[in-house]
C-alpha positions as CSV (number, residue, x, y, z in Angstrom):
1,X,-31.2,5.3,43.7
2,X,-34.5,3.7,44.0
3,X,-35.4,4.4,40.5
4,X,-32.4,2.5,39.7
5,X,-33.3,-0.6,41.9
6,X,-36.9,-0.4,40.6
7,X,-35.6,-0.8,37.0
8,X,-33.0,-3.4,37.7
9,X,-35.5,-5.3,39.2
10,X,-37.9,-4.7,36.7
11,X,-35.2,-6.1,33.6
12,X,-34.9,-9.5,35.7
13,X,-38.8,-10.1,36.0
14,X,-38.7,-9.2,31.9
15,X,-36.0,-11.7,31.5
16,X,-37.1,-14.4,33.3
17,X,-41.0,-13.5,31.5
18,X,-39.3,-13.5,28.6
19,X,-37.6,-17.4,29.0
20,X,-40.6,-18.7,30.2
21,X,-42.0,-17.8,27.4
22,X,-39.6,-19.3,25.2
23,X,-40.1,-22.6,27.0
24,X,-43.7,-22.7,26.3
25,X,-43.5,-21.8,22.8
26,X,-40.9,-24.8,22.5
27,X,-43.1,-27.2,24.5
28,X,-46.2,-26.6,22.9
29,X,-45.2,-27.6,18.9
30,X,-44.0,-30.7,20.7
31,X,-47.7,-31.4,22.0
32,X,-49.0,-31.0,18.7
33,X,-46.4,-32.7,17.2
34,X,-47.5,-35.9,19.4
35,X,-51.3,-35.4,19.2
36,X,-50.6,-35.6,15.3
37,X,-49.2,-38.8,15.2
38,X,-51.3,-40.2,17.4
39,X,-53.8,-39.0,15.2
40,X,-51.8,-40.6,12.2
41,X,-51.2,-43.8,14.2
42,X,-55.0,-44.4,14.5
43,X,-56.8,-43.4,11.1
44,X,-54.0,-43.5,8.9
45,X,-51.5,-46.6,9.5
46,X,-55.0,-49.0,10.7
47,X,-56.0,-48.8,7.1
48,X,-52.9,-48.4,4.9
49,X,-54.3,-47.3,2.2
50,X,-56.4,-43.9,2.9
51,X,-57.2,-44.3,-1.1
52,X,-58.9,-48.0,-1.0
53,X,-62.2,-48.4,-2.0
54,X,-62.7,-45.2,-3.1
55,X,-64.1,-44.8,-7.4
């Protein structure tokens, strides 16, 4: 019987690992996602042209 508790106990701290980790594999491309345009806000759109005044 304890056996049996010990496992279904063990299944919901799996689970809930398991979400959790799903969460923060969803937030994290987000973060990147904003640090890139950031990025892409400050070199790319202050000079519109990447290209100009390069031969």
């Amino acid at each position: 019987m304890a056996i049996k508790f010990g496992l279904v106990i063990f299944m919901l701290l799996a689970g809930m690992a398991f979400w959790i980790l799903i969460f923060l594999a969803s937030l994290i491309p987000g973060w990147i996602g904003l640090n890139l345009k950031e990025y892409l806000e400050e070199n790319v759109l202050k000079n519109k042209n990447p290209f100009e005044g390069r031969d």
